[in-house]
Biopython code that builds the backbone (N, CA, C, O; Angstrom):
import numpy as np
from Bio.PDB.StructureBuilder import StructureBuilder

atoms = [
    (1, "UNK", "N", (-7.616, 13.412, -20.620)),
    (1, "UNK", "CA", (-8.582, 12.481, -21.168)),
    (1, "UNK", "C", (-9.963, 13.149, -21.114)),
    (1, "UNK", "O", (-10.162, 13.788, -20.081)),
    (2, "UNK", "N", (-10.804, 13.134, -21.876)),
    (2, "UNK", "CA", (-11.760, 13.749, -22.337)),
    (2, "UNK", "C", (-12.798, 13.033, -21.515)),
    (2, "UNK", "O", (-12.296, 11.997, -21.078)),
    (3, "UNK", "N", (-14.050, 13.177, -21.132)),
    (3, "UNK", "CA", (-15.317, 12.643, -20.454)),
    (3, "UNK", "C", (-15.341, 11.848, -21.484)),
    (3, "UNK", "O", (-15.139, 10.666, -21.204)),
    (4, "UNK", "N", (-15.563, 12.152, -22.842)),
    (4, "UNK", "CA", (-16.436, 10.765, -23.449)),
    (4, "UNK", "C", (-14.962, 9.661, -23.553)),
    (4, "UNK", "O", (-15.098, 8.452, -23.740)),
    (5, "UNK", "N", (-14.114, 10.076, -23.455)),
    (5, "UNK", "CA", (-13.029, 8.540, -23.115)),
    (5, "UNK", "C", (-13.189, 7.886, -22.304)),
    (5, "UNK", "O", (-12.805, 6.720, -22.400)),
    (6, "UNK", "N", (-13.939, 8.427, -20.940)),
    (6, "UNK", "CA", (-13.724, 8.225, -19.568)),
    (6, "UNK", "C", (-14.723, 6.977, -19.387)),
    (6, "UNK", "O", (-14.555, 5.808, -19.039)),
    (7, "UNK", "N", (-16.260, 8.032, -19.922)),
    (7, "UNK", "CA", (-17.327, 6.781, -20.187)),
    (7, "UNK", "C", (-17.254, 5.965, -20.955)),
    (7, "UNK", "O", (-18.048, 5.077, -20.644)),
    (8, "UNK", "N", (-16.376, 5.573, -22.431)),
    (8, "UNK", "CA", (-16.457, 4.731, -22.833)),
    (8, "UNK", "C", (-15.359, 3.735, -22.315)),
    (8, "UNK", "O", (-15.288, 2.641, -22.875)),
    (9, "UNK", "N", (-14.673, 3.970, -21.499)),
    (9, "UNK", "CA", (-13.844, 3.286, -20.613)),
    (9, "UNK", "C", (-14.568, 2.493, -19.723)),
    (9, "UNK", "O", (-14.500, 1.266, -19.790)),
    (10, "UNK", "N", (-15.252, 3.067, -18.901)),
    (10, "UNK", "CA", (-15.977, 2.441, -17.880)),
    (10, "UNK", "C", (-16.918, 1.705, -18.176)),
    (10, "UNK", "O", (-17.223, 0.677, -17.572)),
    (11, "UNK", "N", (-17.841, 2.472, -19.781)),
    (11, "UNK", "CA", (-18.640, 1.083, -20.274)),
    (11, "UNK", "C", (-18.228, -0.076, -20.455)),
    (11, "UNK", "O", (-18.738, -1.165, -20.193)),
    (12, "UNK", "N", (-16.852, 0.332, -21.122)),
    (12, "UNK", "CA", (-16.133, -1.215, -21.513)),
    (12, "UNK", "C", (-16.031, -2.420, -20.163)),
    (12, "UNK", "O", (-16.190, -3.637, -20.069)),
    (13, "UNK", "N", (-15.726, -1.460, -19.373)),
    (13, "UNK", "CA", (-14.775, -2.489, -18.182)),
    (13, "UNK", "C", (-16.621, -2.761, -17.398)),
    (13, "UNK", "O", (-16.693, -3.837, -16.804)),
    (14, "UNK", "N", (-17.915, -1.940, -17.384)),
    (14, "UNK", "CA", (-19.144, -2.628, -17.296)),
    (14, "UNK", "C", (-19.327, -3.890, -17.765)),
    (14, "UNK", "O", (-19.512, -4.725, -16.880)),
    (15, "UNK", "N", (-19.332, -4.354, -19.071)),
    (15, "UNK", "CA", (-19.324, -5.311, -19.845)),
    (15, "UNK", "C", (-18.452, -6.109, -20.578)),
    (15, "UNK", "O", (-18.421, -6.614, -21.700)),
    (16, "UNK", "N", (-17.390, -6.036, -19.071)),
    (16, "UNK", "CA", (-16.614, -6.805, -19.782)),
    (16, "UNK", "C", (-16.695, -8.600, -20.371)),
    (16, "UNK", "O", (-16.000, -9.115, -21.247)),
    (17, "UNK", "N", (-17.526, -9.089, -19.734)),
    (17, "UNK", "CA", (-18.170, -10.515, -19.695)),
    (17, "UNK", "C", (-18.832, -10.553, -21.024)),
    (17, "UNK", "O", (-18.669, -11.516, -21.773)),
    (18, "UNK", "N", (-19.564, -9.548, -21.338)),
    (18, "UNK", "CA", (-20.283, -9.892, -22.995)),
    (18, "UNK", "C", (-19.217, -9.853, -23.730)),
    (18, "UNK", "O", (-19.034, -10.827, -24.460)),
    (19, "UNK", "N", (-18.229, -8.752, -23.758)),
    (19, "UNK", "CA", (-17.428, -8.303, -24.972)),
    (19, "UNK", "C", (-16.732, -9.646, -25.070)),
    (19, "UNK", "O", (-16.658, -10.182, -26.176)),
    (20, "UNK", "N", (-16.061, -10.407, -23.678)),
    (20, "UNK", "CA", (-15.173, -11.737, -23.961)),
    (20, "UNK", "C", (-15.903, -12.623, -24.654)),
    (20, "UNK", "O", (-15.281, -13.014, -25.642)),
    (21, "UNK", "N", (-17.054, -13.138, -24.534)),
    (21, "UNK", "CA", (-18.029, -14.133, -24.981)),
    (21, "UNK", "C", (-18.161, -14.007, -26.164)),
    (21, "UNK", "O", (-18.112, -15.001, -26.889)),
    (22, "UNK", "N", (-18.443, -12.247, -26.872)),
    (22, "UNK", "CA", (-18.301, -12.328, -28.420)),
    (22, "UNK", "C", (-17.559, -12.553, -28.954)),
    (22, "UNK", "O", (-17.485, -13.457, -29.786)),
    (23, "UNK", "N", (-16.366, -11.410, -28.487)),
    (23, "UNK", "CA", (-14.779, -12.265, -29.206)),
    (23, "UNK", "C", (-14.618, -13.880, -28.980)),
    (23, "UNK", "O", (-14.297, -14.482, -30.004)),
    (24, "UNK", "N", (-14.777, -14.616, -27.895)),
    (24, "UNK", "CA", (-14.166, -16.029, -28.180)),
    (24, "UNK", "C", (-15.303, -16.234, -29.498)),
    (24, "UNK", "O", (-14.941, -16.635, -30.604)),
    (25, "UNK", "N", (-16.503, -15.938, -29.213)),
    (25, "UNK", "CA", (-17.021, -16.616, -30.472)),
    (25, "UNK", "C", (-16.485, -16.642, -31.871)),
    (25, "UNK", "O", (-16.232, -17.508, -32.708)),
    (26, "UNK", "N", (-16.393, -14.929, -31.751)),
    (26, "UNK", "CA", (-15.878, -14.525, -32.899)),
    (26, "UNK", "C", (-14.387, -15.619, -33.308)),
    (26, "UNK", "O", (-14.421, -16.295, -34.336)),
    (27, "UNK", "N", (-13.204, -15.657, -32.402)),
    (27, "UNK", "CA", (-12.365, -16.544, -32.434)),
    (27, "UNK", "C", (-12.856, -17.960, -32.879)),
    (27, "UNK", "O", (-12.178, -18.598, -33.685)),
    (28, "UNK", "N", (-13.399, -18.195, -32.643)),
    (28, "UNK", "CA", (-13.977, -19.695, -32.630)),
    (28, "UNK", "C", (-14.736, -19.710, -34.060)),
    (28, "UNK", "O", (-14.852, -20.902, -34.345)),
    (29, "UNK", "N", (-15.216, -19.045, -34.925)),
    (29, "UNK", "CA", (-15.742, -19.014, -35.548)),
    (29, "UNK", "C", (-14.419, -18.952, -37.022)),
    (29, "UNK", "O", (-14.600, -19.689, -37.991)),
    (30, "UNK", "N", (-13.399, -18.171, -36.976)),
    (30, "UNK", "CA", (-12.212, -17.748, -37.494)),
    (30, "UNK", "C", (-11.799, -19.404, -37.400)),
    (30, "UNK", "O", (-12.017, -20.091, -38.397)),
    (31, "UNK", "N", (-11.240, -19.988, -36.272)),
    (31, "UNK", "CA", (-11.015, -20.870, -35.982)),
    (31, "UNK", "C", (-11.466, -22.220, -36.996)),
    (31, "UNK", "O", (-10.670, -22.906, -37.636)),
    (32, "UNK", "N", (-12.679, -22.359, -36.957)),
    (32, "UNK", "CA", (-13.615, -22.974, -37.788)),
    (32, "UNK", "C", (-12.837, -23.036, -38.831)),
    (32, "UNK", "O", (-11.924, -23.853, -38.954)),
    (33, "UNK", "N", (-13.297, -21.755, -40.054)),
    (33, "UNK", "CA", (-13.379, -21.559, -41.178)),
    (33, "UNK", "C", (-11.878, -21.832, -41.753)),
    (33, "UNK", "O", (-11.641, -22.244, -42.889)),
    (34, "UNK", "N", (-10.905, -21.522, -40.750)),
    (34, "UNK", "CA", (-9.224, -21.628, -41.009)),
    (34, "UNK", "C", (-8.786, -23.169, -41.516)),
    (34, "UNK", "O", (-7.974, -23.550, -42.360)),
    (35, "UNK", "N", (-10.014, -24.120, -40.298)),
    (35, "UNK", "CA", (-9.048, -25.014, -40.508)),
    (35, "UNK", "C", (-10.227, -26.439, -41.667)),
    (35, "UNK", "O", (-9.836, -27.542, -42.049)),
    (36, "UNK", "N", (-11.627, -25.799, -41.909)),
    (36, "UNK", "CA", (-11.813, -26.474, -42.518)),
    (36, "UNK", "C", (-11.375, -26.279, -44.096)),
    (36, "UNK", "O", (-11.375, -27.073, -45.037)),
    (37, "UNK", "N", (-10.903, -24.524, -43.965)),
    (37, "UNK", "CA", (-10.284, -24.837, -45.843)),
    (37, "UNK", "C", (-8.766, -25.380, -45.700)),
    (37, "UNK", "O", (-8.198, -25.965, -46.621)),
    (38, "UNK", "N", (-8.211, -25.136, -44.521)),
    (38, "UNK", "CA", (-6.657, -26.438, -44.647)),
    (38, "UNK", "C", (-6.949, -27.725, -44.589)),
    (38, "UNK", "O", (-6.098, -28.487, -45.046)),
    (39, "UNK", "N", (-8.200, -28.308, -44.026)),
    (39, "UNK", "CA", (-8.652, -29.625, -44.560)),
    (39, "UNK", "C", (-8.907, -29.721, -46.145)),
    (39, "UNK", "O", (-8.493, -30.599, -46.903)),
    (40, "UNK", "N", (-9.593, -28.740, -46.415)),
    (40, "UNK", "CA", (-10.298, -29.404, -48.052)),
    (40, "UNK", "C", (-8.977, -29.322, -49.018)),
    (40, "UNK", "O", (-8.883, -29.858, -50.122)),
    (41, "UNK", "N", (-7.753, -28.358, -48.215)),
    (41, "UNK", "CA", (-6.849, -28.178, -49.429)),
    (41, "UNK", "C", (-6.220, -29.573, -48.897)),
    (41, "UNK", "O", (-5.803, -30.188, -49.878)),
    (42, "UNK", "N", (-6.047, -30.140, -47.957)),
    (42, "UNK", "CA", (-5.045, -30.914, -47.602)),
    (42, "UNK", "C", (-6.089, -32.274, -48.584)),
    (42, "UNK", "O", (-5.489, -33.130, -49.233)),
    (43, "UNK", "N", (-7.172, -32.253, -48.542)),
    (43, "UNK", "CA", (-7.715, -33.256, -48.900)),
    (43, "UNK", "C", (-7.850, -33.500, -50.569)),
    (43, "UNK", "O", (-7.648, -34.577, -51.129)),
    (44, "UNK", "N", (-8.188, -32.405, -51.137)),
    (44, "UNK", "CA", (-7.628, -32.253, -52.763)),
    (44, "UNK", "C", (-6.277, -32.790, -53.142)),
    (44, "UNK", "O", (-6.064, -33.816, -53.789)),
    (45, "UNK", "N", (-5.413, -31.969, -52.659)),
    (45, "UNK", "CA", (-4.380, -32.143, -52.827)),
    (45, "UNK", "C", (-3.813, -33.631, -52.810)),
    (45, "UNK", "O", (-3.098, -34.108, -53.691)),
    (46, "UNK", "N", (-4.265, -34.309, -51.624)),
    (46, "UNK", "CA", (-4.374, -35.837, -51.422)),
    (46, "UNK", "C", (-4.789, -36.631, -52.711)),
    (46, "UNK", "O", (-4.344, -37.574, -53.366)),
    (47, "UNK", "N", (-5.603, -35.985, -52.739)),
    (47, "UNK", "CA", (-6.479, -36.653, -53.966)),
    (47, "UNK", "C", (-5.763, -36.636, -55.315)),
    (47, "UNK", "O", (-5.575, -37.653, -55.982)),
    (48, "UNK", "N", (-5.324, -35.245, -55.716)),
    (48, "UNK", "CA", (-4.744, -35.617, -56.856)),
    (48, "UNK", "C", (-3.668, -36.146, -56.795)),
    (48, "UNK", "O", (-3.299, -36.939, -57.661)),
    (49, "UNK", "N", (-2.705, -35.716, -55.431)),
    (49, "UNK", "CA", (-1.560, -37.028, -55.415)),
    (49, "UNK", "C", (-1.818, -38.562, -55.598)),
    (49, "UNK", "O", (-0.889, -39.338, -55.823)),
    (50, "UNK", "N", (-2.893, -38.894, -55.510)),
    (50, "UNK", "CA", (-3.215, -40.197, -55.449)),
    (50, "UNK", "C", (-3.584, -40.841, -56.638)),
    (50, "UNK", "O", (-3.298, -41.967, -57.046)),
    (51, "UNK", "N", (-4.399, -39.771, -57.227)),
    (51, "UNK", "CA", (-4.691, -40.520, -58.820)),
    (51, "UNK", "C", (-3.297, -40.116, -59.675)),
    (51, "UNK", "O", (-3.290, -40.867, -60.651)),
    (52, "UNK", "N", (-2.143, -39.261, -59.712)),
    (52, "UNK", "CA", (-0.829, -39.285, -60.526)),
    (52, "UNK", "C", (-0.287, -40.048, -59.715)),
    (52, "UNK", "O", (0.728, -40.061, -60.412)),
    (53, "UNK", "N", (0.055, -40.881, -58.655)),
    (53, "UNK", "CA", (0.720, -41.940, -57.995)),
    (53, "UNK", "C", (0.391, -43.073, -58.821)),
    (53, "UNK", "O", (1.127, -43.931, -59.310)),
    (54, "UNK", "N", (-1.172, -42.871, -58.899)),
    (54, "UNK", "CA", (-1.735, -44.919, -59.050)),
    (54, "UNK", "C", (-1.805, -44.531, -60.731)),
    (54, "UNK", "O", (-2.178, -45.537, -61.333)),
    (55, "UNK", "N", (-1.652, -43.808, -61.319)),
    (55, "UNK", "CA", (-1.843, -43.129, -62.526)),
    (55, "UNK", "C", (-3.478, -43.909, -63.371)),
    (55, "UNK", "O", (-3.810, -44.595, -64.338)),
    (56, "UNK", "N", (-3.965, -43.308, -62.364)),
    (56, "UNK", "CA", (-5.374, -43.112, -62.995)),
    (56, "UNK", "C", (-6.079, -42.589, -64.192)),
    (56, "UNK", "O", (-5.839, -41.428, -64.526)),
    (57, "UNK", "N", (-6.793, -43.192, -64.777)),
    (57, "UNK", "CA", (-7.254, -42.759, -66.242)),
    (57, "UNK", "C", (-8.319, -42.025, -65.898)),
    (57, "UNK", "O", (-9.229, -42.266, -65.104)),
    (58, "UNK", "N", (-8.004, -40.686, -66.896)),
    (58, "UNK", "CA", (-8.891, -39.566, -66.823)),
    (58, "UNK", "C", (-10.724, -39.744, -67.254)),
    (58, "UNK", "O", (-11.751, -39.219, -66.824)),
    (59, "UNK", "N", (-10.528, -40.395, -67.929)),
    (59, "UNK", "CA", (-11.923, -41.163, -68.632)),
    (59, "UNK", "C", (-11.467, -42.691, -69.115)),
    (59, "UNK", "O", (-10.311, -43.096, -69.244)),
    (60, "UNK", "N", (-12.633, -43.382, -69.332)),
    (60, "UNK", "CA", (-12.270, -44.530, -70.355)),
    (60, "UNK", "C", (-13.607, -45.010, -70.594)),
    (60, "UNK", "O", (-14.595, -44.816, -69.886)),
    (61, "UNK", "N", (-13.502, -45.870, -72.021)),
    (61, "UNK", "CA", (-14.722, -45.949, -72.623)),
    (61, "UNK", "C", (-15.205, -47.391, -72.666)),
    (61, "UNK", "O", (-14.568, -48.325, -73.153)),
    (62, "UNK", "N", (-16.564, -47.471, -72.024)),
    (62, "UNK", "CA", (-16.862, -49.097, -72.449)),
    (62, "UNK", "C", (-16.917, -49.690, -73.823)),
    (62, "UNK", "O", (-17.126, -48.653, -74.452)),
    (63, "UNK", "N", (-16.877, -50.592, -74.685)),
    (63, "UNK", "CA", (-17.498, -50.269, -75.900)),
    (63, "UNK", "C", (-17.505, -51.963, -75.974)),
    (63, "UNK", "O", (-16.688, -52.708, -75.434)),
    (64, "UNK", "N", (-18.850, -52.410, -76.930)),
    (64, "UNK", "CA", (-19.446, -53.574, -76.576)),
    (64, "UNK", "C", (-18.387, -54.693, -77.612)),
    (64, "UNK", "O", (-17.767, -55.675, -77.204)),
    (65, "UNK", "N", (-18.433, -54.272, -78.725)),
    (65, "UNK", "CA", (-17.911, -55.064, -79.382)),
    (65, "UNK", "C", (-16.905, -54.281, -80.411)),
    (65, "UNK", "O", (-17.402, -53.332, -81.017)),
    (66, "UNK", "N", (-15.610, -54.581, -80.642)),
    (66, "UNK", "CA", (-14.073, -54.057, -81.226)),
    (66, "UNK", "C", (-13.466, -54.898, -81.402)),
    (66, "UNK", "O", (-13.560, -55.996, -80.853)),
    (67, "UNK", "N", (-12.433, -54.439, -82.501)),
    (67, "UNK", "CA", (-11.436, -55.308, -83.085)),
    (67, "UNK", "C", (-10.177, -55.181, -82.485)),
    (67, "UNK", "O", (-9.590, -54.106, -82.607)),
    (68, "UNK", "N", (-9.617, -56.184, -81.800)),
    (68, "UNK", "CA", (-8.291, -56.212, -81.208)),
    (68, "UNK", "C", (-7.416, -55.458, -81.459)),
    (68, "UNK", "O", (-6.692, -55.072, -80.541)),
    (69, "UNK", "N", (-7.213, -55.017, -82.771)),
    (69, "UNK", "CA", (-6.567, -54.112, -83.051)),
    (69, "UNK", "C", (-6.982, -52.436, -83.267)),
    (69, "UNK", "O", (-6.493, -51.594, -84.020)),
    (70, "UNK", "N", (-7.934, -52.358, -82.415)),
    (70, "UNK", "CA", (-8.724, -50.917, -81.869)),
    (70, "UNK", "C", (-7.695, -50.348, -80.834)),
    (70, "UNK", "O", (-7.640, -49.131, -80.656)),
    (71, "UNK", "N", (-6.924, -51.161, -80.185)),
    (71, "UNK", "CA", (-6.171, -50.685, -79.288)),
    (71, "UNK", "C", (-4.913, -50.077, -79.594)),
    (71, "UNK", "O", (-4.507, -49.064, -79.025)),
    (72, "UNK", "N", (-4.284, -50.699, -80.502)),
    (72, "UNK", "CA", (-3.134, -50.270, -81.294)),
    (72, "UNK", "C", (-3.057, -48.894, -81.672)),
    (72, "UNK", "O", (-2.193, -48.017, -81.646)),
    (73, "UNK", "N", (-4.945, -49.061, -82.240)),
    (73, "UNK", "CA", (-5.148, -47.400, -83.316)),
    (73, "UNK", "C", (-5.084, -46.293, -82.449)),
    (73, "UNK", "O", (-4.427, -45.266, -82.621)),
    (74, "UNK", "N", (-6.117, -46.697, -81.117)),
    (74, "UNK", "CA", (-5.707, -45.716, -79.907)),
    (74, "UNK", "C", (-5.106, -45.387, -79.509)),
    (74, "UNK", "O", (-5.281, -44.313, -78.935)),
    (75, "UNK", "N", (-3.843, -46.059, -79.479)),
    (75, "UNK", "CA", (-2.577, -45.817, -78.798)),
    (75, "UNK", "C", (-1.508, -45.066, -79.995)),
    (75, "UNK", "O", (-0.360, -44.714, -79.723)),
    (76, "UNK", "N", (-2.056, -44.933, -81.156)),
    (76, "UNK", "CA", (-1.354, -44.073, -82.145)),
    (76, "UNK", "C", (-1.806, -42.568, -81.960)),
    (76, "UNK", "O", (-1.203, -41.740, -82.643)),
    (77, "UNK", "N", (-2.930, -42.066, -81.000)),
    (77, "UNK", "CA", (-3.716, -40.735, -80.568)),
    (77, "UNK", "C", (-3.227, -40.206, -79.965)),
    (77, "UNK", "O", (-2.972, -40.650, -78.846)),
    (78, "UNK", "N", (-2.793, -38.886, -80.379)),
    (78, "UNK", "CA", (-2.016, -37.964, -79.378)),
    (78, "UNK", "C", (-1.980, -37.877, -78.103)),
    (78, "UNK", "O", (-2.540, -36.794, -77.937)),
    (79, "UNK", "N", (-1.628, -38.381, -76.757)),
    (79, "UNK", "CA", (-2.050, -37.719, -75.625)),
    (79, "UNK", "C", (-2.148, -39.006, -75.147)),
    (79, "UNK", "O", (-1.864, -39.041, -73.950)),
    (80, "UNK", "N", (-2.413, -39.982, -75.571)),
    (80, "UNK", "CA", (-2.588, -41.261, -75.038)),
    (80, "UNK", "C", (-1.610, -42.361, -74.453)),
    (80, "UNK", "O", (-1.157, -43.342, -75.044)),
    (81, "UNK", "N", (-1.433, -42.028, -73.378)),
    (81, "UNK", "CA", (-0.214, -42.843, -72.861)),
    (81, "UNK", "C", (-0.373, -44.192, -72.418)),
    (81, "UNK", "O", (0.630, -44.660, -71.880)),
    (82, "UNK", "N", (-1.471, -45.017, -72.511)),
    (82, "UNK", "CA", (-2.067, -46.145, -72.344)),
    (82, "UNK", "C", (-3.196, -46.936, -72.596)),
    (82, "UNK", "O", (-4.075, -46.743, -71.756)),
    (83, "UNK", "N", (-3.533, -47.907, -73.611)),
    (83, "UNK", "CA", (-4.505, -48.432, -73.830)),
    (83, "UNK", "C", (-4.810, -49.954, -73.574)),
    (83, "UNK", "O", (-4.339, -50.836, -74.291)),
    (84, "UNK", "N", (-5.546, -50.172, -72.611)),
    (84, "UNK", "CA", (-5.658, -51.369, -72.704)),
    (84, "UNK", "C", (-6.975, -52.679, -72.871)),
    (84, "UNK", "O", (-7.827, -52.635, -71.983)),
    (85, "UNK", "N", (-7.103, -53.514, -73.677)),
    (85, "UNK", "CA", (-8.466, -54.068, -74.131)),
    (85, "UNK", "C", (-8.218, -55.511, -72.926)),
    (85, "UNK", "O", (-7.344, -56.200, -72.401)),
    (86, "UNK", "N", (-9.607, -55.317, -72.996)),
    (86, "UNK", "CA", (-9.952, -56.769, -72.377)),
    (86, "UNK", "C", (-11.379, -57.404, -72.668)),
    (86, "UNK", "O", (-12.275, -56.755, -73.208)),
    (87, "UNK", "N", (-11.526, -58.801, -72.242)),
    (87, "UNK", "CA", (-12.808, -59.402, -72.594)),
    (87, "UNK", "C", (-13.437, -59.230, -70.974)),
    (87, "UNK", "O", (-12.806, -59.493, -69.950)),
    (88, "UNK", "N", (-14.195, -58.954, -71.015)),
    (88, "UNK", "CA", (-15.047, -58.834, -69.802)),
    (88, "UNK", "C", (-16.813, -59.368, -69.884)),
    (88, "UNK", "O", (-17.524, -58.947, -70.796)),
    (89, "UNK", "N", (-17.172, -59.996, -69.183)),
    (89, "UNK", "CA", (-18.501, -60.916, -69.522)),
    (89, "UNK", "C", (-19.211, -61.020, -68.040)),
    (89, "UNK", "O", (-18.627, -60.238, -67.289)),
    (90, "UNK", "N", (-19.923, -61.491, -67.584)),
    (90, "UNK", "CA", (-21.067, -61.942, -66.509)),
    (90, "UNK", "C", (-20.720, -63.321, -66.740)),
    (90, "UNK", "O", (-20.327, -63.785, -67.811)),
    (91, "UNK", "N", (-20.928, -64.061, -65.452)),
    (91, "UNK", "CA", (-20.838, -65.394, -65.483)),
    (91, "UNK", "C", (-21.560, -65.659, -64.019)),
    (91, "UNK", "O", (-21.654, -64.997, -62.986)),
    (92, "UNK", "N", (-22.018, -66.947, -64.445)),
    (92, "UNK", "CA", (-22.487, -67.449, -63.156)),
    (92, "UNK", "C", (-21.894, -68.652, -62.253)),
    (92, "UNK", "O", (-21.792, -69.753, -62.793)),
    (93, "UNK", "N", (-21.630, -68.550, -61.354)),
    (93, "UNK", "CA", (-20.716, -69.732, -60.380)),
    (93, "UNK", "C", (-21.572, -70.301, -59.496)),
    (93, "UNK", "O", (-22.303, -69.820, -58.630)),
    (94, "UNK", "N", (-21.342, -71.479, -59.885)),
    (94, "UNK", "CA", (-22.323, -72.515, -59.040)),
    (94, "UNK", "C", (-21.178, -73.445, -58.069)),
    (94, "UNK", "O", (-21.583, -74.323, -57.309)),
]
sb = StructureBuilder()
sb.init_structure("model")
sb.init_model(0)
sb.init_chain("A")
sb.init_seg("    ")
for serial, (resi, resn, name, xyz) in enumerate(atoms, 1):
    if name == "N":
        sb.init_residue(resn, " ", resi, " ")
    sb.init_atom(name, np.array(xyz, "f"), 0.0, 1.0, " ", f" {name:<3s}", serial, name[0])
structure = sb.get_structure()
């Protein structure tokens, strides 16, 4: 074994208390980052399971005033697997 093995041996085992403290950090830091992107995937993933479960509409459009049979025409549009009209108003309850 060569002198400069010898001293960098003995430096090591000098400091051994810093070197642990960086690595756990370092660990801890790995640690972190691991498990907050298996959260965000677990949480996406959630998410889109949830809107193809409840089958959620990708957009939909308000529109003030239409002819009942606006819905029909929509539902003749490629891609459109559901249309549905309703009357919707403000009211006041006393």
């Amino acid at each position: 074994m060569s002198p400069v093995h010898r001293k960098l041996i003995r430096r090591l085992l000098s400091t051994r208390s810093p070197l642990l403290v960086i690595g756990g950090i370092i660990a801890i830091g790995v640690a972190c980052s691991v498990s907050m992107q298996s959260t965000h995937c677990n949480l996406t993933g959630g998410l889109d399971c949830y809107y193809r479960d409840s089958r959620m509409a990708d957009f939909w459009i308000d529109v003030k005033k239409a002819p009942r049979m606006a819905a029909e025409r929509i539902m003749s549009v490629e891609g459109v697997t559901r249309a549905e009209s309703r009357i919707r108003f403000l009211a006041t309850i006393a």
